[in-house]
ZAMARGU-4260 file (C-alpha; in steps of 0.2 Angstrom, whole numbers, plus 5000, padded with zeros to 4 digits):
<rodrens>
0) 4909/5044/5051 | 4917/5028/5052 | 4934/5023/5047 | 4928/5016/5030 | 4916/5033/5026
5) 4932/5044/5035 | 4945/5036/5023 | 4932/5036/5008 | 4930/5054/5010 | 4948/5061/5013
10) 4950/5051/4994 | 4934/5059/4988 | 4940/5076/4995 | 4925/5077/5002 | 4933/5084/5021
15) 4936/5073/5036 | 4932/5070/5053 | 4949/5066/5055 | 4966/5060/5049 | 4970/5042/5045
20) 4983/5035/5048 | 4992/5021/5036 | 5008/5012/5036 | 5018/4995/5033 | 5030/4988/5043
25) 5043/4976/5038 | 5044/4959/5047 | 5060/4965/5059 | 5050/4980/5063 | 5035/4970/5066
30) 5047/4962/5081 | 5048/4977/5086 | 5030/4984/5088 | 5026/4966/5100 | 5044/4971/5111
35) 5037/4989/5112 | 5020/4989/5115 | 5017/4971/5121 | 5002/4968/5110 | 4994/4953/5106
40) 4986/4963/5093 | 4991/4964/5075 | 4998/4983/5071 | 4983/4987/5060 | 4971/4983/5073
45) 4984/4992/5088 | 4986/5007/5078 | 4967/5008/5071 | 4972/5010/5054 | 4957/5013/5041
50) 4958/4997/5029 | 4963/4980/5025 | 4968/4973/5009 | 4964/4957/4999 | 4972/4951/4987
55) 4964/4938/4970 | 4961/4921/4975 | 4975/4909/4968 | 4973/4902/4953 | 4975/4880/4961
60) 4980/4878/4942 | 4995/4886/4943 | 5003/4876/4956 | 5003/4862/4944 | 5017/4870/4932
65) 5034/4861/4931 | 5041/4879/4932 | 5059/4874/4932 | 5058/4873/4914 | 5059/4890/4909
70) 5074/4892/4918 | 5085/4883/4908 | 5104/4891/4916 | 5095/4884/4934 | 5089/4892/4950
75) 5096/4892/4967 | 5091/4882/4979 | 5082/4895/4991 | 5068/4900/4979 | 5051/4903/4975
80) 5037/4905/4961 | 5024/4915/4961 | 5008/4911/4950 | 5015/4921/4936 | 5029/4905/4935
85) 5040/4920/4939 | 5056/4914/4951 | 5061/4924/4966 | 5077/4921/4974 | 5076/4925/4992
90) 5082/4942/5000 | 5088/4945/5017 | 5078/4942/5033 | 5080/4961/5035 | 5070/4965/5019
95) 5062/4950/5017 | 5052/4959/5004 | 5066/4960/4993 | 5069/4946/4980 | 5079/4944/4964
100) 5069/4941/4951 | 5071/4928/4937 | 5063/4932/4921 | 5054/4915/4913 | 5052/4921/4895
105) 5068/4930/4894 | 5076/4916/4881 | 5059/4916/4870 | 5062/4920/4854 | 5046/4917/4847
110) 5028/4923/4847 | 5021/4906/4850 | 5031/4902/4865 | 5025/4916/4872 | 5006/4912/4868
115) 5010/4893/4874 | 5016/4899/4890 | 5006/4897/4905 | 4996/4913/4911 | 4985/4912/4925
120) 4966/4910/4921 | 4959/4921/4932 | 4940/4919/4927 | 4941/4901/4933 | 4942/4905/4951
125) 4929/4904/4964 | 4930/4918/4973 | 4918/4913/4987 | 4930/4916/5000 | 4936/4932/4994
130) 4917/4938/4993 | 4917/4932/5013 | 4932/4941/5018 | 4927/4959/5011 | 4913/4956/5020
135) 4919/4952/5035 | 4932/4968/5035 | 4917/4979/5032 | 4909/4973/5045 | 4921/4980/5055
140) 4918/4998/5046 | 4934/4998/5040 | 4937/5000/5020 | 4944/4986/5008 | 4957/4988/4996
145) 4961/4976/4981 | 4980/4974/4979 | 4985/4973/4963 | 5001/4983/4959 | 5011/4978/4947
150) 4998/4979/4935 | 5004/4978/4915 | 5021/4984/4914 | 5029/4977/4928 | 5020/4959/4925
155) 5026/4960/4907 | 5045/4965/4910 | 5044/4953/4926 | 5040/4938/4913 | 5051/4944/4901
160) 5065/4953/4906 | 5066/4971/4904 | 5080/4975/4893 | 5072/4961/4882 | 5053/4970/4881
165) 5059/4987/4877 | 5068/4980/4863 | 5053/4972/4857 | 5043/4987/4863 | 5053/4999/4854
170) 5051/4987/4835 | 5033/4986/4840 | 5038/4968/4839 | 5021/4954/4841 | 5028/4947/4856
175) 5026/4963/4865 | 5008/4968/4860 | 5002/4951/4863 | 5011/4950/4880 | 5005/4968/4885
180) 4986/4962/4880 | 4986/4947/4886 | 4992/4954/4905 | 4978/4969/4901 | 4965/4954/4899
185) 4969/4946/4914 | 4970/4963/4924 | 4953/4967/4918 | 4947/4952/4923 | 4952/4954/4941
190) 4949/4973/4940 | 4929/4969/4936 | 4928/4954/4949 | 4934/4965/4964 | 4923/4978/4959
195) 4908/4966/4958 | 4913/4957/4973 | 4914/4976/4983 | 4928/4982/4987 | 4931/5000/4991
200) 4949/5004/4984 | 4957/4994/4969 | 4978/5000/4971 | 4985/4998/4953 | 5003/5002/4946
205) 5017/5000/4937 | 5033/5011/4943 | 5036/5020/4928 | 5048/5031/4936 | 5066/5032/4941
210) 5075/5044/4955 | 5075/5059/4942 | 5069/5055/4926 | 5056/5043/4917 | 5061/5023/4916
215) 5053/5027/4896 | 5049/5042/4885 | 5029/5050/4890 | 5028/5044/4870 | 5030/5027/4874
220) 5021/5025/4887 | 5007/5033/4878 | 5008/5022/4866 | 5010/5005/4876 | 5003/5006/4891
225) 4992/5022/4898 | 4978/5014/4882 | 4978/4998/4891 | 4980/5006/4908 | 4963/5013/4904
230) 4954/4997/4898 | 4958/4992/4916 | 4952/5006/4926 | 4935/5006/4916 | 4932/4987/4919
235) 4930/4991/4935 | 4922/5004/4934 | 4909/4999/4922 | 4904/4991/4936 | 4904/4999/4950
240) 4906/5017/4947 | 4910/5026/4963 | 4925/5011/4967 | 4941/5022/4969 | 4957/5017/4959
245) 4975/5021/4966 | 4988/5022/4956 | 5005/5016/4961 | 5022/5021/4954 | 5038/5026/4964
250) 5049/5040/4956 | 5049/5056/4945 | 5033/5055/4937 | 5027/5073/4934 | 5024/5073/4916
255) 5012/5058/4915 | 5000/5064/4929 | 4990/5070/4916 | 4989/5055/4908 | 4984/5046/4923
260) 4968/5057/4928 | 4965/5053/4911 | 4964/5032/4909 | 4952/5037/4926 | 4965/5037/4941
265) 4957/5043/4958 | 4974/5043/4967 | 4989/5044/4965 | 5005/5035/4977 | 5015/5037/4982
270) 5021/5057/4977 | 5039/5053/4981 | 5046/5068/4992 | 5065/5063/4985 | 5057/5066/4967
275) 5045/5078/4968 | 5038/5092/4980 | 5019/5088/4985 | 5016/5106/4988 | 5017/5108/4968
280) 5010/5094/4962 | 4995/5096/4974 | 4994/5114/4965 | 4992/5110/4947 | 4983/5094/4949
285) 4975/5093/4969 | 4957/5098/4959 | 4957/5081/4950 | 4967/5070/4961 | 4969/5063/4975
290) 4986/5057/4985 | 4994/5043/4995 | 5009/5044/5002 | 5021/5059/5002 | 5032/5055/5020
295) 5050/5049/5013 | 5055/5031/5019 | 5072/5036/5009 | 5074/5052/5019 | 5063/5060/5033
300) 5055/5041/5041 | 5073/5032/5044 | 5084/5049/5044 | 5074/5061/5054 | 5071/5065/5070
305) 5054/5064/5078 | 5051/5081/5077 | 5056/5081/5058 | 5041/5068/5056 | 5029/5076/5064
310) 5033/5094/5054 | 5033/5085/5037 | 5016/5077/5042 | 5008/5093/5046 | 5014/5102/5033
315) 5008/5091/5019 | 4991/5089/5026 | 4989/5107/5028 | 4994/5106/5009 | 4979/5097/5008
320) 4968/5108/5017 | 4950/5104/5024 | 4944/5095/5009 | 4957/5082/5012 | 4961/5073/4998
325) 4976/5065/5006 | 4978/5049/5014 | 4994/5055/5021 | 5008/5041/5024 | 5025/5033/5021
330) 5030/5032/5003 | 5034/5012/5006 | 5036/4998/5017 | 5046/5004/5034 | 5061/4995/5034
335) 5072/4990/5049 | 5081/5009/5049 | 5064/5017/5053 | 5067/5023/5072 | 5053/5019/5083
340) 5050/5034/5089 | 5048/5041/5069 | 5033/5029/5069 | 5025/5036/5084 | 5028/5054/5079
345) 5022/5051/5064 | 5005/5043/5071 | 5005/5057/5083 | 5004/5070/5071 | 4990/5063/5062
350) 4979/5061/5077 | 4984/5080/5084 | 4980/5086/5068 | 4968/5099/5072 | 4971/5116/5062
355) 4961/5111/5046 | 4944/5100/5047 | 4929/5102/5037
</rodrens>
């Protein structure tokens, strides 16, 4: 098998030839890759990993806006907006990933300023380009994944603020169901398009979970989201049937795995160690799901030693066992506290895995 029909089916729990690797770095540790290796080659290509993503095309409409004026109380000067019209102030150079976020309907008070409000029309796009580069990454045999986290819930509290939509969540105001449709619309939209245009993977989410606990009750998000959640997930596949979705959302999630298999989830990302122990989850629910993820970037990738990387490695893939059914990784991005050596070990350990194959 090739990378692409390697990774495709470790997801489809259909065994392995052998064990992917997959990781992020942040820009500082990118710095470090080119001291410590000396590579001209970009980290995916140096460390082989299985796929590259793609993102939707920019909507060229959107750069029109006049964005500044849904922020009445000002911005700072360093700061940025995304095609959303949502403004980012800038983070540190050390997690550049990291921005505050400004909320642009956060002083509505009325359904029609939210319906007048500028949302990105993705149907307009030519996606020509994007077509090209799909086909250009599986002409390398290595898979494509769509990224498009950040999927309902955290598009609509980004726009609005999230104090502000629970309220009008909870009085099951019409600025909220509109909002939560129209961002539904739009992910259908681009969830159809990527599956038309080919890809392989479509990563979905919206982090519903906290440290310990759900960020809202499994009623509301019944309610609000996991209908519209499925409406995404079968635009997609309503065209292309076999097109694997992963699901993203950091934290304790436990009681709403269900209801992810059930809106059509393949996998599930990234099972974080620091809320809740792969080796039970995989139990109850590794029959029907996939996973992605499960090394702690809050614990055993920044904290442990090498030797701690490797053992949690091994131990979660032979969890998996030699159908596979685990994309085994870092939880996150790698920040600037992940020791070298722990993304070694960790790389190590996938390739010396050798106790389970199909």
């Amino acid at each position: 098998m090739n990378a692409r029909e390697n990774l495709l089916s470790v997801f489809r729990r259909q065994g392995f030839a052998s064990v992917p690797v997959q990781f992020y770095l942040c820009p500082t540790l990118c710095d470090v890759f080119k001291q410590k290796t000396g590579s001209d080659l970009a980290y995916q290509d140096y460390f082989e990993l299985p796929m590259r993503e793609v993102e939707y095309s920019k909507v060229a409409s959107q750069e029109a806006v006049d964005w500044h004026q849904f922020y009445p109380e000002g911005l700072k000067t360093e700061v940025f907006f995304d095609e959303w019209g949502i403004a980012h102030e800038s983070g540190s150079a050390a997690a550049a990933h990291m921005t505050r976020m400004r909320h642009p309907m956060a002083t509505f008070d009325s359904l029609e300023q939210i319906q007048s409000y500028p949302l990105p029309d993705f149907a307009s796009v030519d996606t020509t380009a994007l077509k090209q580069q799909i086909d250009a990454i599986h002409s390398r045999d290595l898979a494509v994944y769509a990224a498009m986290e950040c999927t309902i819930w955290e598009t609509a509290w980004y726009l609005r603020d999230m104090t502000k939509i629970m309220m009008d969540m909870a009085m099951v105001d019409e600025k909220a169901i509109w909002l939560l449709d129209k961002i539904t619309d739009l992910a259908c939209v681009r969830t159809s398009t990527f599956a038309r245009l080919g890809v392989d993977i479509i990563r979905i989410g919206d982090d519903v979970g906290m440290q310990s606990a759900l960020m809202m009750s499994e009623e509301f998000y019944r309610q609000f989201l996991k209908p519209r959640l499925a409406r995404v997930i079968k635009a997609a596949k309503d065209v292309k049937p076999d097109i694997i979705i992963q699901y993203h959302t950091c934290g304790y999630v436990t009681p709403l795995i269900n209801d992810f298999v059930e809106a059509g989830i393949d996998v599930l990302n990234p099972v974080q160690p620091e809320c809740m122990d792969f080796a039970e989850i995989h139990a109850e629910f590794g029959d029907r799901l996939s996973f992605s993820g499960t090394v702690g970037t809050q614990t055993t990738m920044p904290f442990g030693t090498p030797e701690e990387v490797k053992k949690v490695t091994r131990r979660n893939l032979e969890i998996a066992g030699e159908k596979g059914g685990l994309l085994c990784c870092p939880t996150h991005l790698l920040e600037p506290e992940v020791p070298w050596d722990n993304i070694i070990a960790y790389t190590e350990a996938c390739r010396d895995f050798t106790t389970v194959k199909a």
